[in-house]
Backbone as JSON, one array per atom type, in Angstrom:
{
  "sequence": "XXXXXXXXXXXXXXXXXXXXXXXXXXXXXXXXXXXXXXXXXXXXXXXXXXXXXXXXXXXXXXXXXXXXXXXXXXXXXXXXXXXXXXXXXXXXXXXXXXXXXXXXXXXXXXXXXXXXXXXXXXXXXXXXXXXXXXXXXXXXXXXXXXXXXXXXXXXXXXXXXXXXXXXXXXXXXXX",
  "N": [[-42.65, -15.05, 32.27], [-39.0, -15.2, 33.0], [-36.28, -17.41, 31.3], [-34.75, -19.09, 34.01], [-31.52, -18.53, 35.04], [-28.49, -19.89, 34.52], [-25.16, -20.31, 36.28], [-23.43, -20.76, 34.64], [-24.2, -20.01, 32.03], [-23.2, -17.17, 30.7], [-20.64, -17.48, 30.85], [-19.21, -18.2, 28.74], [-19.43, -16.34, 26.89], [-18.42, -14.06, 25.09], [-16.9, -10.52, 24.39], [-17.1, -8.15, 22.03], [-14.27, -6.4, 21.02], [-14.24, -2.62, 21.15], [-13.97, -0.08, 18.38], [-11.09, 1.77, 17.77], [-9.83, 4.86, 17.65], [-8.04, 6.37, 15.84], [-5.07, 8.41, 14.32], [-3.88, 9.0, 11.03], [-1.46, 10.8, 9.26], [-2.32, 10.58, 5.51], [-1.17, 10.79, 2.54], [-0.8, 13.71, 2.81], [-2.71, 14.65, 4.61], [-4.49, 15.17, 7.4], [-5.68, 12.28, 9.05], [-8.41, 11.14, 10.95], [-9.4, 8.48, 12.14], [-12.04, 5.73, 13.07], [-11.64, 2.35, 13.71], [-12.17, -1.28, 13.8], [-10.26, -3.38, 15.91], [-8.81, -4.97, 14.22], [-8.27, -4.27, 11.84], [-7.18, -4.18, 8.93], [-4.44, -1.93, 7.23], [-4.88, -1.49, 4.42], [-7.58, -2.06, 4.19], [-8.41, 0.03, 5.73], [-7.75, 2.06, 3.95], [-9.28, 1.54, 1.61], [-11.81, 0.83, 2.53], [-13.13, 2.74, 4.69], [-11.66, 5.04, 3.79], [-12.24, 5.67, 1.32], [-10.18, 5.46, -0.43], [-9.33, 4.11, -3.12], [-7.23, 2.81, -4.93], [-5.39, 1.43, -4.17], [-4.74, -2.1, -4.02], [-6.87, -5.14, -3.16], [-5.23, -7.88, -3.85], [-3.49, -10.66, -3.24], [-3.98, -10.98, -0.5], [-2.35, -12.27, 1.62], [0.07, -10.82, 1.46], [1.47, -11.68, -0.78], [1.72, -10.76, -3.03], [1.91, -7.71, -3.5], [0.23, -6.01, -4.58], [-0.54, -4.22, -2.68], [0.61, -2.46, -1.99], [2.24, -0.06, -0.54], [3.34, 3.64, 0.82], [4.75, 3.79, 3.94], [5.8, 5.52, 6.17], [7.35, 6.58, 4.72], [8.07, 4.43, 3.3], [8.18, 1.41, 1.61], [5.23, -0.75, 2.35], [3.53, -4.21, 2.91], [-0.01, -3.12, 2.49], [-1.77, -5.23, 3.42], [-0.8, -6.77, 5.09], [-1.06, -5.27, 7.65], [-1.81, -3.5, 10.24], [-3.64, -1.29, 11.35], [-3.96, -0.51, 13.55], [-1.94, 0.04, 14.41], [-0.09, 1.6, 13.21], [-0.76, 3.92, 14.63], [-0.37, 7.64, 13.92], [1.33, 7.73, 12.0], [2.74, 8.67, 8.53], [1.21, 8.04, 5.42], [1.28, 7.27, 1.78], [-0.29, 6.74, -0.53], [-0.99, 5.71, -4.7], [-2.92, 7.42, -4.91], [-1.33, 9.69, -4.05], [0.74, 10.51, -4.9], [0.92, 12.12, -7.23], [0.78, 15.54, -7.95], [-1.04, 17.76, -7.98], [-2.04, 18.35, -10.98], [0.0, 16.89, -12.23], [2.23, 14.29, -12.79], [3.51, 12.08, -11.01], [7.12, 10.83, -11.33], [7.43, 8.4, -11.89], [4.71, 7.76, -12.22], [4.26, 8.67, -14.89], [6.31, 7.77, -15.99], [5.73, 5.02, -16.43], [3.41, 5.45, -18.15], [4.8, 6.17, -20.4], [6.91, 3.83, -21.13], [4.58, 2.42, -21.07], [3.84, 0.41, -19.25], [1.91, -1.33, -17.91], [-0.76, -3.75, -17.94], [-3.1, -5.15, -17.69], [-3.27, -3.03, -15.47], [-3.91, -3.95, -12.83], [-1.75, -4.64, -10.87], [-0.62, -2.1, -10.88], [-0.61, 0.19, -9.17], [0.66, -0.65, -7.04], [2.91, -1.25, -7.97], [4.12, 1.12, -8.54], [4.6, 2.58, -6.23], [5.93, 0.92, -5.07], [8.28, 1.17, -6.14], [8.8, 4.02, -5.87], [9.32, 3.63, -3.5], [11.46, 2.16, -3.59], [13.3, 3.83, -5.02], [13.99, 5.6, -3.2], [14.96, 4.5, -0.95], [17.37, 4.06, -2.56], [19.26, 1.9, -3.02], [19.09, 0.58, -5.53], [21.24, 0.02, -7.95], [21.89, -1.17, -10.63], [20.14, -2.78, -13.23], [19.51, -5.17, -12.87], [19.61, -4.75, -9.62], [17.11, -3.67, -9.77], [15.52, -5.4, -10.45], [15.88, -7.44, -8.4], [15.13, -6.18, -6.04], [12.4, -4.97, -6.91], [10.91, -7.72, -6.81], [8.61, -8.27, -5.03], [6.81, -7.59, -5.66], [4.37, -8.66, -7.68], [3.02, -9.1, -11.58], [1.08, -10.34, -13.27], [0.45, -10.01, -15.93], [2.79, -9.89, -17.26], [4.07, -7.7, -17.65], [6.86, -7.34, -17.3], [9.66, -6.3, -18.28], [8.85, -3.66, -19.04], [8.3, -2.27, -16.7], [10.62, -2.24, -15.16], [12.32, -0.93, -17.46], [10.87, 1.19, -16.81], [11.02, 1.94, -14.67], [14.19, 2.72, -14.31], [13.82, 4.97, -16.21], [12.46, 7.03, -14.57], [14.36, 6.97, -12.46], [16.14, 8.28, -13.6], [15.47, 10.31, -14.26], [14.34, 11.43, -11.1], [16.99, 11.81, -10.51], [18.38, 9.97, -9.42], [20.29, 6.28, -9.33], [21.75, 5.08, -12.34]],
  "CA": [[-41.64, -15.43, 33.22], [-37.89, -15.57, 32.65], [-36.3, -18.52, 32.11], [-33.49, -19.43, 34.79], [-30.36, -17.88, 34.37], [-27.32, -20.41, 34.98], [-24.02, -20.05, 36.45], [-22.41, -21.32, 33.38], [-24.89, -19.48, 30.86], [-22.21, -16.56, 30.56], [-19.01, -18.5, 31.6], [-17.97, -18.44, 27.38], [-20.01, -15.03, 26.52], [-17.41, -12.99, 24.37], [-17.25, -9.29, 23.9], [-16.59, -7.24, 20.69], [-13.72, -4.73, 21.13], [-14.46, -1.24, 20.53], [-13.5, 0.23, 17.87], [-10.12, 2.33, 18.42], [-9.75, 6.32, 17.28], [-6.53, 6.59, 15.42], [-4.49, 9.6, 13.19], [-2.77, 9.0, 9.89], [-1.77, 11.76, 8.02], [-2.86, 10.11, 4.72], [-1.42, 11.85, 1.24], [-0.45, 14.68, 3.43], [-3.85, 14.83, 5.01], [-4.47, 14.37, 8.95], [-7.19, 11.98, 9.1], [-9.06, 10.44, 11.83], [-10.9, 7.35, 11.62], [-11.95, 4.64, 14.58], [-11.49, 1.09, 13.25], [-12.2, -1.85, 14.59], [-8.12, -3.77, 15.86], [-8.26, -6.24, 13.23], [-8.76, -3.91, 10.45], [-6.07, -3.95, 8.14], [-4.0, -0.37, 6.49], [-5.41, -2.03, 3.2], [-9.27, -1.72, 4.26], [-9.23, 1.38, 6.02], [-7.8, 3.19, 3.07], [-10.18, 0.77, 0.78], [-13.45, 0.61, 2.95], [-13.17, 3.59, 5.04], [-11.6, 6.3, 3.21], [-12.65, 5.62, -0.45], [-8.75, 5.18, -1.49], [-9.04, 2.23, -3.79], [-5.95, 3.08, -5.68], [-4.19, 0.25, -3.82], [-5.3, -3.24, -4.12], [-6.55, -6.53, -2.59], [-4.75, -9.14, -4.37], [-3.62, -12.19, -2.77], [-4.65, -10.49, 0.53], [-1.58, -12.69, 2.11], [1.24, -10.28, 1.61], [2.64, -12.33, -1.44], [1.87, -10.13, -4.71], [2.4, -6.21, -3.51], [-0.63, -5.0, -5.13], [-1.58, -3.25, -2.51], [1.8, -1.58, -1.53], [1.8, 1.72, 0.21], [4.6, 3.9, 1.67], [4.4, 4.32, 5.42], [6.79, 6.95, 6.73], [8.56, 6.77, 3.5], [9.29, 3.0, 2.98], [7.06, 0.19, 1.4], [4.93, -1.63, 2.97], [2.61, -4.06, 1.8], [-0.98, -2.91, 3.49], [-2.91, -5.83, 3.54], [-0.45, -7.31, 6.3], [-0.29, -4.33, 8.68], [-2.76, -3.21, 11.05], [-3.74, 0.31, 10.93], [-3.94, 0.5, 14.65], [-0.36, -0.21, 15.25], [0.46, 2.53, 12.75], [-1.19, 5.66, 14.49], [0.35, 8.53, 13.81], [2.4, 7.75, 11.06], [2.9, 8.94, 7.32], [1.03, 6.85, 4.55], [1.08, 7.44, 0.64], [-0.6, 5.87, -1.85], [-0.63, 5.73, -5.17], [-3.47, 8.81, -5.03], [-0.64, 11.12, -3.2], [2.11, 10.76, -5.66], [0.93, 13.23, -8.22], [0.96, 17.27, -7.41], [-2.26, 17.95, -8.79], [-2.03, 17.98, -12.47], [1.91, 16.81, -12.48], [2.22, 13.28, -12.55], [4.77, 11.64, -10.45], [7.98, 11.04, -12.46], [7.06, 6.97, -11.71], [3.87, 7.46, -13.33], [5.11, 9.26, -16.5], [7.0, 6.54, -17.14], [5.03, 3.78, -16.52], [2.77, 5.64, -19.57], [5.92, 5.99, -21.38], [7.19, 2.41, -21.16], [3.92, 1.04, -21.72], [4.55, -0.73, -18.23], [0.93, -1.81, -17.54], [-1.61, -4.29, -19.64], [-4.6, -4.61, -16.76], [-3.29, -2.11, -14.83], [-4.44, -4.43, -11.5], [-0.79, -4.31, -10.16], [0.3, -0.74, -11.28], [-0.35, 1.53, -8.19], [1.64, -1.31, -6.03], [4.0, -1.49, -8.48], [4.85, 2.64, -8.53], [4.32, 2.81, -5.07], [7.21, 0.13, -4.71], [9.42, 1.85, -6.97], [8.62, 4.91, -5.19], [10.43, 3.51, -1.89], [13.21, 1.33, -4.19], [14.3, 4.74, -5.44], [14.31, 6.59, -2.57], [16.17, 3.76, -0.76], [18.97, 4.34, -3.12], [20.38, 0.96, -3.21], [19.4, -0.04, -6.91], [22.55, 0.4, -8.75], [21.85, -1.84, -11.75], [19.02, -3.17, -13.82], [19.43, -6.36, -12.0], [19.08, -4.79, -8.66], [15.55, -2.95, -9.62], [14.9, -6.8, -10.65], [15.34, -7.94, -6.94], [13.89, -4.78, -4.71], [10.82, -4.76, -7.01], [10.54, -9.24, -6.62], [7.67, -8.53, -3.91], [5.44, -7.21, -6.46], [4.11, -9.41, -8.98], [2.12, -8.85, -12.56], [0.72, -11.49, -13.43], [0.4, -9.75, -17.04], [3.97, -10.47, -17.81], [5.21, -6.67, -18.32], [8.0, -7.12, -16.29], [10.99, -5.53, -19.04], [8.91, -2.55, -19.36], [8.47, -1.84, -15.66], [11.88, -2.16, -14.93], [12.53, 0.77, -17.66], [9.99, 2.68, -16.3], [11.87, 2.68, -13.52], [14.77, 2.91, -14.84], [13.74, 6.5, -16.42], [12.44, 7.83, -13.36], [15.26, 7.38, -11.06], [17.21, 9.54, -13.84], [14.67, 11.83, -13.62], [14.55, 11.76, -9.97], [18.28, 11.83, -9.4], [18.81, 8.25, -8.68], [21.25, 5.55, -9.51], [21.4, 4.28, -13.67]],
  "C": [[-40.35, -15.71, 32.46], [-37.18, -16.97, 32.46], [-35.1, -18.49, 33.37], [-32.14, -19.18, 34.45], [-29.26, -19.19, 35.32], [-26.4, -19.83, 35.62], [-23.1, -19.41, 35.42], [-22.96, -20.09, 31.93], [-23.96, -18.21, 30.6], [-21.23, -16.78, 30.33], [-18.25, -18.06, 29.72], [-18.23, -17.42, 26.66], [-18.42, -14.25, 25.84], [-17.88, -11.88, 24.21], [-16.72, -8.47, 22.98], [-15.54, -6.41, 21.19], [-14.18, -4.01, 20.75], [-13.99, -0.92, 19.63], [-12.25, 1.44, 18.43], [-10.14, 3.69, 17.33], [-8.06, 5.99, 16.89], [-6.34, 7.87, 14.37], [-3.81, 9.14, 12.36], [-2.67, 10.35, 9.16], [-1.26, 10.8, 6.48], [-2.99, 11.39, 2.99], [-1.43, 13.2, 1.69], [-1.5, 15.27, 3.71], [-3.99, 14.61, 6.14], [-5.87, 13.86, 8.86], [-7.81, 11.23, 10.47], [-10.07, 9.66, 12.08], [-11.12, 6.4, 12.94], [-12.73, 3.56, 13.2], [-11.54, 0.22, 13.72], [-10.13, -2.62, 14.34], [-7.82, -4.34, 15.2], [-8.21, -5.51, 12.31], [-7.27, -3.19, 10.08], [-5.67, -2.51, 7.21], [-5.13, -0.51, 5.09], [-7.13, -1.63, 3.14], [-9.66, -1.18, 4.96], [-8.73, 2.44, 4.66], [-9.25, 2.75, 1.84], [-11.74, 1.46, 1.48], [-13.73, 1.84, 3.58], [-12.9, 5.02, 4.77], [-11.51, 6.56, 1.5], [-10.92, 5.57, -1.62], [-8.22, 3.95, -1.98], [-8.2, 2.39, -4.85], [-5.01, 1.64, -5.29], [-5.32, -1.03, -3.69], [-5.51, -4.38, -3.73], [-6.46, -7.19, -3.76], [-4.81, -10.39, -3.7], [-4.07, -12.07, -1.18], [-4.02, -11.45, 1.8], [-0.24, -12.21, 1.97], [2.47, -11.01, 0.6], [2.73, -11.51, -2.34], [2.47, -8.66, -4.79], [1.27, -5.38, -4.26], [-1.27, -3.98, -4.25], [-0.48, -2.45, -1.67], [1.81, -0.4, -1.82], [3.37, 2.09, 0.4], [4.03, 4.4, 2.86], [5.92, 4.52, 5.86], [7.78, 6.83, 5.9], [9.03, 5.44, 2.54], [8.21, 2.14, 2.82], [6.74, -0.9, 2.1], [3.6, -2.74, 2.4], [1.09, -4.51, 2.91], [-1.76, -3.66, 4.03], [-2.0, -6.91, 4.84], [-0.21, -6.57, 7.51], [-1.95, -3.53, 9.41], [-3.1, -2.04, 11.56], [-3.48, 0.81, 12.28], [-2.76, 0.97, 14.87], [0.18, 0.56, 14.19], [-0.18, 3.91, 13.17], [0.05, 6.55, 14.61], [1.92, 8.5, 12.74], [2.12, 7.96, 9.74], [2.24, 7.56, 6.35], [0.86, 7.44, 2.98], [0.74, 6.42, 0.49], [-0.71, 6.0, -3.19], [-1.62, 7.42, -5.84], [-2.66, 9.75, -4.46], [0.58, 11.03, -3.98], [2.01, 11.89, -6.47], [0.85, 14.22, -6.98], [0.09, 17.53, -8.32], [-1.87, 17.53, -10.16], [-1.12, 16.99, -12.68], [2.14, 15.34, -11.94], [3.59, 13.2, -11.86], [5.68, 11.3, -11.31], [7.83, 9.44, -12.68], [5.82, 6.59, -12.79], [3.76, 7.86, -14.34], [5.76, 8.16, -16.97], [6.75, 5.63, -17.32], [3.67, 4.09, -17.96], [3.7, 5.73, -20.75], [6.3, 4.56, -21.99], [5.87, 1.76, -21.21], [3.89, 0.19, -20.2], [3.34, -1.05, -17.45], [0.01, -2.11, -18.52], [-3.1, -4.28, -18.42], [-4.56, -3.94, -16.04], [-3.55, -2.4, -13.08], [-3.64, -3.91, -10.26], [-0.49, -3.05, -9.89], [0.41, 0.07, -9.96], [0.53, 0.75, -7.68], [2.68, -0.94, -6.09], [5.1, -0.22, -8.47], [4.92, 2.76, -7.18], [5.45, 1.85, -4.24], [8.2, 0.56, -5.22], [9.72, 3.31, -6.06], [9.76, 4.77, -4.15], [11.12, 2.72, -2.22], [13.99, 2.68, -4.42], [14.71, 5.66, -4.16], [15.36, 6.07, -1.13], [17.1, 3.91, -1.33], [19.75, 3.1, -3.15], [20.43, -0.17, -4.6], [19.79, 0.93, -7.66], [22.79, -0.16, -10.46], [20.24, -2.24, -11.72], [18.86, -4.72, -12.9], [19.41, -6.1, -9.68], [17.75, -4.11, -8.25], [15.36, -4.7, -9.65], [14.34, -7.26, -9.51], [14.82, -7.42, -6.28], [12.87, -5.22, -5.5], [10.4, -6.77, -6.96], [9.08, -9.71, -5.71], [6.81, -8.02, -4.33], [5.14, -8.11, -7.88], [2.78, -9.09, -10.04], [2.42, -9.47, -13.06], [0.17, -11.27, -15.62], [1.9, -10.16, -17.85], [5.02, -8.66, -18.04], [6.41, -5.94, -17.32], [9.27, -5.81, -17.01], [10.36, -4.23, -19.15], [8.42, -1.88, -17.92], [9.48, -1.76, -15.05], [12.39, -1.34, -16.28], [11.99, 1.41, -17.56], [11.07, 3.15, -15.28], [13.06, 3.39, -13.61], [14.57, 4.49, -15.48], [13.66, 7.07, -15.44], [13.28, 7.85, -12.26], [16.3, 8.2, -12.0], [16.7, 10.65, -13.67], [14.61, 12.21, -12.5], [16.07, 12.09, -9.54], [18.72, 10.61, -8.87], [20.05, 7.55, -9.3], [20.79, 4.97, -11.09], [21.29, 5.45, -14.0]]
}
């Protein structure tokens, strides 16, 4: 026998959302994944599509390790909610190269030396990425402030700021 079903015995019952179907094209890829709504850019490229190039760090949007470009312009993934980006552009630090042909960011970050654990580094190119293509660092002191929202906690700040520094001559940039 059952027991007795209340009124009330439901009354505070919660139900899971569904997971939601969304498109990124991803590294110039169209992909299609269903996520549940909470699930952050950060841990569907992480958990769902094996692109652990970008990084949980402080996993509060303070350090930049896990900074992406979405539709061209840095963002940093672990505060942004994948649903509320369908259909939009995402690099990471796996879509910068051209097969063999390193990005001109990460050439110079082996040049300069400009990583000791390497934890930060994709963030860090991947922020440079959308400082240079912004166009509004004009001096060594304004890579200083654009890149301020990425932190390495190794200390090799002077030689990530001439990484950069090379690659926006190589790209065509400002310096």
């Amino acid at each position: 026998m059952s027991p007795p079903s209340s009124p009330q015995a439901g009354a505070h019952a919660t139900s899971t959302p569904a997971p939601l179907s969304i498109t990124l094209k991803i590294n110039g890829e169209s992909r299609t994944v269903s996520v549940a709504p909470w699930t952050t850019l950060l841990d569907l490229l992480r958990n769902h599509l094996d692109l652990t190039g970008s990084k949980k760090g402080c996993d509060h949007g303070q350090c930049g390790a896990c900074t992406v470009l979405l539709d061209g312009r840095r963002v940093v993934s672990c505060l942004t909610f994948a649903v509320m980006k369908d259909g939009s552009e995402v690099t990471t630090i796996e879509g910068l190269a051209k097969g063999d042909a390193l990005h001109p960011l990460q050439q110079a970050f082996i040049d300069h030396d400009a990583f000791q654990c390497g934890y930060c580094t994709p963030g860090q190119i991947c922020s440079a990425a959308g400082l240079i293509a912004e166009g509004r660092a004009k001096t060594v002191d304004d890579i200083r402030e654009l890149m301020s929202g990425n932190i390495c906690r190794c200390g090799a700040y002077p030689n990530i700021v001439a990484a950069i520094e090379q690659a926006m001559g190589a790209m065509g940039g400002s310096r």
